[in-house]
C-alpha positions as CSV (number, residue, x, y, z in Angstrom):
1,X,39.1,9.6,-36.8
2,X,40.7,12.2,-35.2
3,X,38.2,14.2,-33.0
4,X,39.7,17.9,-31.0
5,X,38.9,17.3,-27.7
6,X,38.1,21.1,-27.2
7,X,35.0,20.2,-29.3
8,X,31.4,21.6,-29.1
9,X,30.2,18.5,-27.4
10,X,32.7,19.7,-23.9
11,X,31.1,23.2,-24.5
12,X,27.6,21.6,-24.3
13,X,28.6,19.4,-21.4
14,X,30.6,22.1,-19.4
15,X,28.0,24.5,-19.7
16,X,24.8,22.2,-18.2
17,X,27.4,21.1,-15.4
18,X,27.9,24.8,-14.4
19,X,23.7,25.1,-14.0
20,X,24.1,22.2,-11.7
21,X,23.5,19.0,-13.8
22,X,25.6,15.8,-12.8
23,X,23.5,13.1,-14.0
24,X,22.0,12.9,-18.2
25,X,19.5,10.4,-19.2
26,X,19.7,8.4,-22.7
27,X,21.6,5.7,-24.7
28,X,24.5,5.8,-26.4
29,X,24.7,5.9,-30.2
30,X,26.8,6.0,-33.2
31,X,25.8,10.5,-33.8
32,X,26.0,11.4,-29.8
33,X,29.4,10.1,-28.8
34,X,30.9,13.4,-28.0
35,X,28.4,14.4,-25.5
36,X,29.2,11.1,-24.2
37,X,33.2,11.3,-24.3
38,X,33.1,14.5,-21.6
39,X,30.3,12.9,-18.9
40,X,33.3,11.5,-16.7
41,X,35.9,14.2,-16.3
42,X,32.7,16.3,-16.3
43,X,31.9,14.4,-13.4
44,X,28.5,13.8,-14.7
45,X,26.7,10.4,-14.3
46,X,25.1,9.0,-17.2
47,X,22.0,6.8,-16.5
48,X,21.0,4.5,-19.4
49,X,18.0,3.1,-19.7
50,X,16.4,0.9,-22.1
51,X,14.6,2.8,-24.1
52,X,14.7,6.5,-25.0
53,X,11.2,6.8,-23.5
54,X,12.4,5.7,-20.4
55,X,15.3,8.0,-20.9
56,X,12.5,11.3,-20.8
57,X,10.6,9.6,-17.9
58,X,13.8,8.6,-15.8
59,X,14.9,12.3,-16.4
60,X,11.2,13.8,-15.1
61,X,11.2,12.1,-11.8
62,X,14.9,13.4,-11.3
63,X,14.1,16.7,-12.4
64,X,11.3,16.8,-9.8
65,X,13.0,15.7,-6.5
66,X,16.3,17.5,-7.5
67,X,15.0,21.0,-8.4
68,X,16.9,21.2,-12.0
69,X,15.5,20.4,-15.4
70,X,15.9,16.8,-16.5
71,X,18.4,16.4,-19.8
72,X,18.1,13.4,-21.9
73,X,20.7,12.8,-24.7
74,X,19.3,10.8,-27.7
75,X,20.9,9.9,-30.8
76,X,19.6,11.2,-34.0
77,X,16.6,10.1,-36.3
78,X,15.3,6.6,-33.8
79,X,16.6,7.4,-30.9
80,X,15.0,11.1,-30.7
81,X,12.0,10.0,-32.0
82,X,11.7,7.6,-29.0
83,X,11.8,10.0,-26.4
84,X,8.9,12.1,-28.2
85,X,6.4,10.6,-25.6
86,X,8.5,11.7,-22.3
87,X,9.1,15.4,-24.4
88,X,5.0,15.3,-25.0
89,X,4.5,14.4,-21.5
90,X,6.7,17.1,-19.9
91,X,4.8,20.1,-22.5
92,X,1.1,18.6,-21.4
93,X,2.4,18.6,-17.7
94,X,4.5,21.8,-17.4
95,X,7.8,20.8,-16.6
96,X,11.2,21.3,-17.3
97,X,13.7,18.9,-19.5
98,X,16.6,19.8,-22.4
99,X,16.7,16.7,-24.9
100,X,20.0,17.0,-26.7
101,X,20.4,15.3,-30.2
102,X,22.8,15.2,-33.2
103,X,21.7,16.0,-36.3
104,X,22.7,15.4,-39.9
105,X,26.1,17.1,-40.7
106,X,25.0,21.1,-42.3
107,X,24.7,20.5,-46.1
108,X,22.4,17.3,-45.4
109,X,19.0,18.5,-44.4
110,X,16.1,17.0,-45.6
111,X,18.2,15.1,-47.5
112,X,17.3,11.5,-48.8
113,X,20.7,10.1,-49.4
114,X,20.6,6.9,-47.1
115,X,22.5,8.3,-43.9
116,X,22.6,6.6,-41.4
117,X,19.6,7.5,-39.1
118,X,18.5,9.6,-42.0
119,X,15.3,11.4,-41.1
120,X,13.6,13.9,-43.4
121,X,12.7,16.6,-40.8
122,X,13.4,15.6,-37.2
123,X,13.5,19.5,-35.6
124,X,10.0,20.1,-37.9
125,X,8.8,16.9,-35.7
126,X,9.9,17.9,-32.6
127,X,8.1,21.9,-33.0
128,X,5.4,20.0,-34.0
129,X,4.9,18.5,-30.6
130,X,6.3,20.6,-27.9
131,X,7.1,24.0,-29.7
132,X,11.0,24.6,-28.9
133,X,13.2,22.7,-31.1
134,X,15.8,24.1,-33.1
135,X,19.0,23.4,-35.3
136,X,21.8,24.8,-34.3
137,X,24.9,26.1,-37.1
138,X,27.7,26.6,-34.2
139,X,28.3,25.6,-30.9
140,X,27.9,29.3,-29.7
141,X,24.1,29.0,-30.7
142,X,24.1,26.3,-28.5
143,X,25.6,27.2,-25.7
144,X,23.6,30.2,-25.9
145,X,19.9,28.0,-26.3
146,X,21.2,26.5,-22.9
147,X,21.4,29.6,-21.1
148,X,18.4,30.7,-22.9
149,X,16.7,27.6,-21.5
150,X,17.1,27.8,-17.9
151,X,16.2,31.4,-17.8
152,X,13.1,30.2,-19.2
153,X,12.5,27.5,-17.0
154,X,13.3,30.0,-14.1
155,X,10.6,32.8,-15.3
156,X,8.3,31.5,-17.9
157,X,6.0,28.7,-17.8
158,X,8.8,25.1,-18.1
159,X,8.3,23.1,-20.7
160,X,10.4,21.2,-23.3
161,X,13.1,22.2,-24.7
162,X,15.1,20.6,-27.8
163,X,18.6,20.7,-29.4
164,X,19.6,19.7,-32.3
165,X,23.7,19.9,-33.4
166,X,24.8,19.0,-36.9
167,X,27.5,16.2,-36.6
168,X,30.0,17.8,-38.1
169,X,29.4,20.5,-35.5
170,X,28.8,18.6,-32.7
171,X,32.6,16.9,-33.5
172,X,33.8,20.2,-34.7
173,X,36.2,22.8,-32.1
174,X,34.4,24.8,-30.1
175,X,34.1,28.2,-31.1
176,X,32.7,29.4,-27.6
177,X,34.9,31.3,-25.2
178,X,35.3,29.9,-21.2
179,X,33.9,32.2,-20.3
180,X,30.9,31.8,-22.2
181,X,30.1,28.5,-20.7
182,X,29.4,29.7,-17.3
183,X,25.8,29.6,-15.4
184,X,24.3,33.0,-15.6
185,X,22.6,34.6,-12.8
186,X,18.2,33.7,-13.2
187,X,17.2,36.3,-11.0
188,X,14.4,36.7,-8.6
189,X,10.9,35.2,-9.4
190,X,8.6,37.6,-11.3
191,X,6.4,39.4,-9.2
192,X,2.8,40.9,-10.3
193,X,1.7,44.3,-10.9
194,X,1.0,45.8,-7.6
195,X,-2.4,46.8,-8.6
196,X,-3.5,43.9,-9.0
197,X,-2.2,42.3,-5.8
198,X,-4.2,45.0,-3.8
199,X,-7.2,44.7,-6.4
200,X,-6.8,40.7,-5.1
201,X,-6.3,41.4,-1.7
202,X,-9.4,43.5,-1.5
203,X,-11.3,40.3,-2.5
204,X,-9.8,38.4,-0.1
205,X,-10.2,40.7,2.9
206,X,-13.6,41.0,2.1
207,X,-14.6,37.2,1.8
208,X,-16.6,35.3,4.4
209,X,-15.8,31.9,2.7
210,X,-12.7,32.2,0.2
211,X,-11.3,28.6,-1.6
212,X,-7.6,27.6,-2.3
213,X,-7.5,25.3,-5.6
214,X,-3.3,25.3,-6.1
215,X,-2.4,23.5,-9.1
216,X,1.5,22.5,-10.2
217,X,2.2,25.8,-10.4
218,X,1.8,26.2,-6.5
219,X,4.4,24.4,-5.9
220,X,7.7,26.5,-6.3
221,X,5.9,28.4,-2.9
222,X,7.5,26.7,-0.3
223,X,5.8,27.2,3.2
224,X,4.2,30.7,1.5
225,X,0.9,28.8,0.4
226,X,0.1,27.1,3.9
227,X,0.7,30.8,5.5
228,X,-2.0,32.2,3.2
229,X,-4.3,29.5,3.8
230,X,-4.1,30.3,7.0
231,X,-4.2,33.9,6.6
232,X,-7.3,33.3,4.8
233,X,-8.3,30.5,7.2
234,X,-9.3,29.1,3.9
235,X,-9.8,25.6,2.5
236,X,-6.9,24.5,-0.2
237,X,-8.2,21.7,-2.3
238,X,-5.5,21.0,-5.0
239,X,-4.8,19.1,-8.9
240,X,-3.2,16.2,-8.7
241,X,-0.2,18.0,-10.4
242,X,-0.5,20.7,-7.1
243,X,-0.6,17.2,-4.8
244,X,1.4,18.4,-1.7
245,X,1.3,22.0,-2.3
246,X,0.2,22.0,1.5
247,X,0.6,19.4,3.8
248,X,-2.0,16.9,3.4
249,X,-2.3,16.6,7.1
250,X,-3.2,19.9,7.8
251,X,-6.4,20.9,9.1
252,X,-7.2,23.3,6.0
253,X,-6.3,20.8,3.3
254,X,-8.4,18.9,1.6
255,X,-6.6,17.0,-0.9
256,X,-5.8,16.8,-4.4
257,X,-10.0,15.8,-5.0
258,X,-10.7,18.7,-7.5
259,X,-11.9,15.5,-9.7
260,X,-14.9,14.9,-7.1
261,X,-18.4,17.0,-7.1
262,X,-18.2,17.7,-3.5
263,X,-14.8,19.7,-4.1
264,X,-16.2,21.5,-7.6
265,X,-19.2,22.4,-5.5
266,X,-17.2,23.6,-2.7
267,X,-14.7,26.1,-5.2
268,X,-18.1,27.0,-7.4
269,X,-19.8,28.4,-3.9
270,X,-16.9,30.6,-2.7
271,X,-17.4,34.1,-2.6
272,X,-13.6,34.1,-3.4
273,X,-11.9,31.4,-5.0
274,X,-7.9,32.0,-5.7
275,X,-6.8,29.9,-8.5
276,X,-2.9,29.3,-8.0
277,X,-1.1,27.8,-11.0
278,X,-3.6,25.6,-12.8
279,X,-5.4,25.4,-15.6
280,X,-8.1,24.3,-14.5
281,X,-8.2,21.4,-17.4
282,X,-10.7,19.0,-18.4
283,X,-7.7,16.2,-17.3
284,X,-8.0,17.7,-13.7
285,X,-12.1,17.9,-13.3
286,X,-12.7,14.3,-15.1
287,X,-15.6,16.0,-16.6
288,X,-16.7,18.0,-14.1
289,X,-17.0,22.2,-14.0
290,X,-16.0,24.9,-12.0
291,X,-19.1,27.9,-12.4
292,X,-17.8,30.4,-9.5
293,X,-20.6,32.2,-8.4
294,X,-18.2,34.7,-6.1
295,X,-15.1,36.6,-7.4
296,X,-12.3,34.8,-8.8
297,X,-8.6,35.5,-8.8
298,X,-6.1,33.6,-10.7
299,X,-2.2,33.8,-10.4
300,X,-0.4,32.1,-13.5
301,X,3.3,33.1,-15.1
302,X,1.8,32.3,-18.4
303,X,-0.6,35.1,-19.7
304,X,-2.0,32.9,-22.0
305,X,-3.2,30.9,-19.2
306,X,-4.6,33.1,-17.1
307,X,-7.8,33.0,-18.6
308,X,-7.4,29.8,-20.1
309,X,-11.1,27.6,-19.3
310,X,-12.3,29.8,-16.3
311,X,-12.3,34.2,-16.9
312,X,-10.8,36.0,-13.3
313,X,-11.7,38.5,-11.9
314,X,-8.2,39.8,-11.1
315,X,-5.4,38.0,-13.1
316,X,-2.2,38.1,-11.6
317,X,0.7,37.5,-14.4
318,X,3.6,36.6,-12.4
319,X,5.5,33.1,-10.6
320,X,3.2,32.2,-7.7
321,X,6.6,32.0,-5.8
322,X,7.1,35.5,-5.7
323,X,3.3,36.0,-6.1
324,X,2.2,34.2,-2.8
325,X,4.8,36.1,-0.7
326,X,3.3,39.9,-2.0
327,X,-0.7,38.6,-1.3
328,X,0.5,38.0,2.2
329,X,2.2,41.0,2.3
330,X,-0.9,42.2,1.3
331,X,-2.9,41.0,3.8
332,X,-1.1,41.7,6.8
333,X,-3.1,42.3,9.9
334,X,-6.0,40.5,8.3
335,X,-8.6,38.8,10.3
336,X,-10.1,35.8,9.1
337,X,-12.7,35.1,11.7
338,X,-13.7,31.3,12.8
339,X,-11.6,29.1,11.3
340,X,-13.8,26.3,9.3
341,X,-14.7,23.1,10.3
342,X,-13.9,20.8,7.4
343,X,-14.3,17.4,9.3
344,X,-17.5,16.8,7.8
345,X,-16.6,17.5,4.4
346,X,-13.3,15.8,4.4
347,X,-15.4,12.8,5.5
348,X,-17.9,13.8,2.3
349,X,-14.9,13.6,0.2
350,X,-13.5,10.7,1.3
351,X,-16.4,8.4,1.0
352,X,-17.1,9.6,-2.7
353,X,-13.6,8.7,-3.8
354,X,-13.8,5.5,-1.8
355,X,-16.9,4.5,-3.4
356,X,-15.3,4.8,-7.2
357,X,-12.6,1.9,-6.2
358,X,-12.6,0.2,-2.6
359,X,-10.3,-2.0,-3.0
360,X,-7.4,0.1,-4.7
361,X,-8.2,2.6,-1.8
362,X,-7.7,0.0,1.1
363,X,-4.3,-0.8,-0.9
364,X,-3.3,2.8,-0.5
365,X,-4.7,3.6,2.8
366,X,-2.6,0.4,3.8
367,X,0.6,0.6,2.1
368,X,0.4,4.6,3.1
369,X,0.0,3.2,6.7
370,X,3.2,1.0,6.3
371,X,5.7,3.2,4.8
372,X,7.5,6.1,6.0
373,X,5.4,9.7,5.9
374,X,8.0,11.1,2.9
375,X,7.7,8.5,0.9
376,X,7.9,9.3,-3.2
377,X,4.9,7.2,-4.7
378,X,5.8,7.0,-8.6
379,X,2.2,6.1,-9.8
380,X,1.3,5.6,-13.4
381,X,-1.6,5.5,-15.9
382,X,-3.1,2.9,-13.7
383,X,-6.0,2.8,-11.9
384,X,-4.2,1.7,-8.7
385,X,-2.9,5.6,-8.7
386,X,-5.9,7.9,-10.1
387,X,-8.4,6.1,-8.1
388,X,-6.0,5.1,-5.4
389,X,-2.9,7.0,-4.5
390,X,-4.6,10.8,-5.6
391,X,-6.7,10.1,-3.0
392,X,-5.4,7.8,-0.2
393,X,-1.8,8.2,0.6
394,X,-1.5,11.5,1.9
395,X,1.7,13.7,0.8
396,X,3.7,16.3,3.0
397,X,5.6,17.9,0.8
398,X,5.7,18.8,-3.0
399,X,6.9,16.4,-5.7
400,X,6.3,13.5,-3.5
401,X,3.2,11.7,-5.9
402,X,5.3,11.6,-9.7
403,X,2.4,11.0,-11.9
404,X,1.0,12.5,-15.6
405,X,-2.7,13.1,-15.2
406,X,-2.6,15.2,-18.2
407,X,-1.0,13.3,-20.9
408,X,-1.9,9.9,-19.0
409,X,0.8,7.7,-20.8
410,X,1.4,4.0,-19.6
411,X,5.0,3.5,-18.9
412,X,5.4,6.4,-17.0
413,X,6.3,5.4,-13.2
414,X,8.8,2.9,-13.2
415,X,11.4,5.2,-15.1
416,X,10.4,8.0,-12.8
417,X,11.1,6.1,-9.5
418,X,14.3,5.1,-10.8
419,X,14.7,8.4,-11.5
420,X,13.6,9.7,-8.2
421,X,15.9,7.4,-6.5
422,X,19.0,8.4,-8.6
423,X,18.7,12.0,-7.6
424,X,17.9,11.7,-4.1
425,X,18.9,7.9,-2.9
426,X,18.2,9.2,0.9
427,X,14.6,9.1,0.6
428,X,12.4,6.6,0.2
429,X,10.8,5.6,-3.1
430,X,8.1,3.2,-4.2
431,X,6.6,2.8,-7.7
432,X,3.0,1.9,-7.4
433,X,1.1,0.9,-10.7
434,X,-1.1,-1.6,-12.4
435,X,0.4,-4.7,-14.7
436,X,-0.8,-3.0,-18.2
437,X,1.6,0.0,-16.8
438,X,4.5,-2.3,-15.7
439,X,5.0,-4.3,-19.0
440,X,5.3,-0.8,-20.9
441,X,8.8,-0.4,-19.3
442,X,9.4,-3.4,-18.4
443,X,12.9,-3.6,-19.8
444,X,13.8,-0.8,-16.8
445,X,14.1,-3.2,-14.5
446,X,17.7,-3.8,-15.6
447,X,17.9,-0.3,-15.4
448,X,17.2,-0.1,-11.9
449,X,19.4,-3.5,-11.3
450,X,22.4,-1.7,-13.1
451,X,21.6,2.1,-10.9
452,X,21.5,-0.2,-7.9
453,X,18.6,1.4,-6.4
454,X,16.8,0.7,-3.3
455,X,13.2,1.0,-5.3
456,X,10.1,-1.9,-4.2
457,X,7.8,-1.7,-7.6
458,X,4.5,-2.8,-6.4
459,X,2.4,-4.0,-9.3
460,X,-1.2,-4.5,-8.9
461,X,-2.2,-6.8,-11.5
462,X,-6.0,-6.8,-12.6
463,X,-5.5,-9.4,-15.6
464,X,-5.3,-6.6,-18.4
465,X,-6.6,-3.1,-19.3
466,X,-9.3,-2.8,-16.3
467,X,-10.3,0.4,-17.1
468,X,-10.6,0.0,-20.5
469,X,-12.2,-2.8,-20.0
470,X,-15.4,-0.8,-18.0
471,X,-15.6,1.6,-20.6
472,X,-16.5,-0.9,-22.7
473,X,-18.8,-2.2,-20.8
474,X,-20.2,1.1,-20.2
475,X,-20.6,1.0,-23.8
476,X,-21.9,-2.4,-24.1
477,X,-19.2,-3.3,-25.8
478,X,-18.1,-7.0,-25.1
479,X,-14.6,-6.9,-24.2
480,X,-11.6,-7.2,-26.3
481,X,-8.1,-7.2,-26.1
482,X,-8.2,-6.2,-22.6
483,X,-8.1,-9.7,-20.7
484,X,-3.9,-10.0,-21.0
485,X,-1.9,-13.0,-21.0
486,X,0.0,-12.6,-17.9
487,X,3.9,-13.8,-17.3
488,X,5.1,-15.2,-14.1
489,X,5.7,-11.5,-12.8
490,X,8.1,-13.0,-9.6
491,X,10.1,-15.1,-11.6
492,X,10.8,-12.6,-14.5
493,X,11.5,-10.2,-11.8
494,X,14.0,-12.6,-10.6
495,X,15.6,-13.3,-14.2
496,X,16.4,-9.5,-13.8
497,X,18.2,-9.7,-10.6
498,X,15.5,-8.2,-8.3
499,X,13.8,-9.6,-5.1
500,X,10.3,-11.1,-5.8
501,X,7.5,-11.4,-3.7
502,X,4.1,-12.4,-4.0
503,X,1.2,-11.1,-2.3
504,X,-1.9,-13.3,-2.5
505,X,-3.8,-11.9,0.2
506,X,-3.9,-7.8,1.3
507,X,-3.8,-9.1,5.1
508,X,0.2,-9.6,3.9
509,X,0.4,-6.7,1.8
510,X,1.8,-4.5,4.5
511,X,4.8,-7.0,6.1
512,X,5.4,-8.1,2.5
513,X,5.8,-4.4,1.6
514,X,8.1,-3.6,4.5
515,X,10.5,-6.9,3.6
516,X,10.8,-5.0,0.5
517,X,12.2,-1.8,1.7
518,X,14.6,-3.6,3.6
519,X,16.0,-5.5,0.3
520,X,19.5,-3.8,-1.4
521,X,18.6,-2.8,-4.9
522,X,15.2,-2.9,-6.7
523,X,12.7,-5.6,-6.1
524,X,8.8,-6.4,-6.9
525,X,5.6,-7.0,-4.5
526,X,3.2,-8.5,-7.0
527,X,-0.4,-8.0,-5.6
528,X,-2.8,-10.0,-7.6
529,X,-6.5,-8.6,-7.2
């Protein structure tokens, strides 16, 4: 087979380098071989993993600590279809990924003719779930979807996107010009209306006791947020996605504890609560409901969420980067008055979330004690993280908790930390989840033995599905198919080629932990509770 090497796949390739990409996340198949061909001279580093979902998940905890939208190459029909979780998971969560895929060669849709891969309608599959898919007919169209992409991703709410190449085009020359291929200036961060920033600022000056809730969408900000807190001299309670918005430390936050009645109480009773990148979902509030009985203002580059679950006052259409800076513009010469005294209800806070889960908040509260303050915790659908990490191992900086509170999929964190640890090896990175969570992704661990990442994977194993397990109790149910056979978690870890450790007691969680950092490539702390 002879194949031009001035084919559509280089013109795919070349263009994602010039945006910045150097590394892709997928597996290698029969279709996708000539996005594979130009990764080296490209001087892109491919990253496969085991499994196409782990492919998406790998690519979100990259995307997060590197600042760029993850890209996943899949082959066609199975191999796409695998990484519909990680696409679903990045659309429910807001964030950015390309998942690249060839298609059957133009002439062959919805065919049923026994190609190989043959899939009736994988684009119509794709919509179906995240909303941007498309088949391309030339490689200019797909060039041209790239660009398309990251301007979205720069000034529209990120989300998934998806594209398909017929074969036959995908192998075919390129019909795109050089010059075509290169990154095109995003621009500056949309900005709101000016009316409504002084309509919003009139609110604020005027409030005795205004409320901070950032969300994920808070944190593109940078150091903006904390100065309008402390503008404001007002409380910031964040999501779990908005985790980090503000430093965790700081006097005026108060966590990611929207989840908890104290904190729903505390933005309901503001005369002026400023809702920063959030939709205030029913995944966020576990229940719970925000009934503001002063003005609220909400800041949101999606229209459409604006008023999604909770009407504003003042809505302000626009990126809460360039949003944040024009309220403090705003406000200059503002004077908040007293600043608050939060001790008391931090305190409030804390003891409420202690009380859901003691245990799994000693664990964090130790291990958070123990490891270095910029530490990446990738947590997962496990009760270790939502009752644990949210709550008790404070974050300094954005990104630093990877975690899907939203779509809530098991299998999650351990792609993610290796992730993590591919795009930014300096740091430190732990993944921190439950056993159900761990033998989702399991088959990473080779992954992470073949990246050759410094990554400890803690695993606190609770025999099974604990949570599942109390809601059937809750139901008086008795339980099934929640009490899990268990493997011999160090010596599989070892059969991999990482370190493993066992912790029997938590007095040795903490040195066991440390012995773990100091280990060359990935290993396992198995903490049996």
């Amino acid at each position: 087979m002879t194949i031009p090497s001035n084919n559509v796949g280089l013109a795919v390739m070349t263009t994602l380098r010039n945006y910045g990409i150097d590394t892709i996340f997928g597996i290698p198949g029969t279709h996708n071989l000539e996005f594979y061909r130009h990764l080296k001279p490209l001087g892109i580093h491919p990253v496969t993993t085991r499994h196409e979902q782990g492919a998406g998940y790998g690519s979100d905890g990259w995307s997060q600590l590197k600042g760029l939208p993850g890209v996943v190459i899949t082959t066609s029909g199975p191999g796409l279809l695998n990484a519909l979780s990680a696409a679903a998971t990045s659309y429910c969560e807001s964030r950015p990924m390309i998942i690249l895929s060839p298609g059957a060669p133009r002439g062959s849709e919805l065919s049923d003719i026994g190609l190989l891969h043959e899939t009736r309608d994988p684009t119509g599959a794709v919509r179906a779930l995240i909303g941007r898919s498309t088949r391309v007919a030339s490689g200019s169209e797909a060039v041209e979807l790239i660009h398309e992409s990251f301007a979205l991703f720069a000034h529209g709410r990120p989300r998934p996107v998806h594209i398909e190449i017929p074969l036959d085009v995908l192998e075919g020359p390129s019909d795109v010009p050089e010059s075509a291929l290169e990154a095109r200036p995003l621009g500056a961060p949309k900005q709101a209306a000016d009316d409504a920033v002084a309509a919003a600022a009139d609110i604020l000056r005027g409030a005795s006791n205004p409320v901070i809730l950032a969300g994920g969408g808070s944190l593109g900000t940078g150091g903006a947020l904390l100065d309008l807190a402390e503008t404001l001299q007002a409380p910031v309670v964040t999501t779990i996605n908005g985790k980090g918005a503000i430093p965790e430390s700081h006097p005026l936050s108060l966590g990611s504890e929207i989840r908890l009645a104290t904190a729903q109480d505390l933005c309901s009773g503001a005369d002026a609560l400023l809702v920063i990148g959030s939709k205030v979902g029913q995944s966020e509030l576990w229940g719970g409901k925000l009934v503001p009985q002063g003005k609220c203002i909400r800041i949101d580059v999606d229209p459409g969420q604006l008023s999604c679950n909770l009407e504003p006052d003042v809505g302000l259409e626009g990126n809460a980067a360039a949003v944040v800076p024009q309220l403090l513009a705003a406000l200059e010469g503002h004077d908040p008055g007293t600043a608050p005294d939060l001790k008391a209800l931090w305190q409030h806070l804390r003891s409420e979330a202690r009380n859901m889960a003691p245990v799994l908040s000693r664990i964090n509260e130790i291990l958070a004690a123990a490891l270095p303050a910029d530490t990446v915790v990738a947590g997962d659908s496990s009760q270790i993280t939502y009752f644990g990490t949210t709550s008790f191992f404070p974050m300094q900086h954005p990104h630093q908790l990877l975690y899907t509170p939203a779509y809530a999929t098991l299998g999650y964190g351990l792609p993610a930390a290796i992730g993590a640890k591919v795009a930014a090896p300096e740091r430190p990175v732990v993944c921190l989840l439950g056993d159900g969570a761990l033998m989702f992704a399991v088959q990473e661990f080779i992954t992470a033995v073949e990246q050759g990442v410094d990554l400890p994977i803690i695993c606190i194993d609770n025999g099974g599905y604990g949570e599942i397990k109390q809601n059937m109790a809750d139901r008086d149910l008795e339980a099934v198919g929640v009490d899990l056979v268990q493997p011999d978690w160090v010596r599989m870890a070892e059969g991999f080629g990482l370190a493993g450790f066992a912790v029997e007691s938590l007095d040795d969680l903490a040195a066991t932990v440390k012995r773990a950092m100091a280990v060359k490539g990935p290993s396992l702390v198995h903490v049996s509770i």
